[in-house]
N, C-alpha and C positions, 0 to 999 in steps of 0.2 A: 950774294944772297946768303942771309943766313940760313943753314939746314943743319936740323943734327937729327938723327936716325939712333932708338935704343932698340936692340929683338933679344928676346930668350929664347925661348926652345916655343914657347907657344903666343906668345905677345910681343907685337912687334907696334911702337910708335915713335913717329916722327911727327919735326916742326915742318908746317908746313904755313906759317903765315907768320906776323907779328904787326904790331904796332910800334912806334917812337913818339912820345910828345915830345913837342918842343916851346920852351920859351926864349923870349928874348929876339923872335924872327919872325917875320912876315905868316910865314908856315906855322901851324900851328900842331896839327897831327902827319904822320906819314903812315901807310900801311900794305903792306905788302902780303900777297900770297900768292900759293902757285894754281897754275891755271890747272881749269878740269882735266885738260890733255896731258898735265903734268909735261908741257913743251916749252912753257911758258911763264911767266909770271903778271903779274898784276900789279902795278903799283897806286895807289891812290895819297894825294896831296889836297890838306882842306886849310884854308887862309882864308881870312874875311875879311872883306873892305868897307870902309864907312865911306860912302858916295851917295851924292844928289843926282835924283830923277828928274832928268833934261832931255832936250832933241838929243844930245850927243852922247848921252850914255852910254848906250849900247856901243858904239865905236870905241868910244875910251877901253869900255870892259874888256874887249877883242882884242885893244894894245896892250894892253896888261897884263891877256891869256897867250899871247903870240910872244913877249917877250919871256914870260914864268917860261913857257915851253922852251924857248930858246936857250934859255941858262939851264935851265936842269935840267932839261930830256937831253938836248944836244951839246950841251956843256959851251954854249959860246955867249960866253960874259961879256956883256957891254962895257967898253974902257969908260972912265969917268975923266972925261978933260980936264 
């Protein structure tokens, strides 16, 4: 996480969130801050997909929220045969 912390004698500010765009990748913003407990952080990831409303939509969506989870949060990358 990035943190940087300035204080003088009477004012004292720190980062306490940020944003990243990105292009060129699925992801398109990432944004981060720290939780109200300050125990924590927050992270939020927004990508958009162009998809057709079918019976099986909503499944597909779930695949594609179950794998994003799987490679970023847990770091375990699908091998490509």
């Amino acid at each position: 996480m990035l943190s940087v912390e300035s204080k003088s004698p009477k004012v004292s500010m720190k980062l306490t969130g940020g944003t990243f765009s990105v292009s060129g990748a699925p992801i398109q913003r990432l944004t981060w801050s720290l939780a109200d407990d300050r125990k924590g952080i927050e992270v939020r990831l927004r990508s958009t997909l162009k998809a057709t409303v079918n019976e099986t939509y909503l499944v597909d969506l779930f695949r594609l929220l179950n794998e994003s989870l799987q490679v970023l949060v847990l770091g375990d990358e699908k091998k490509s045969n």
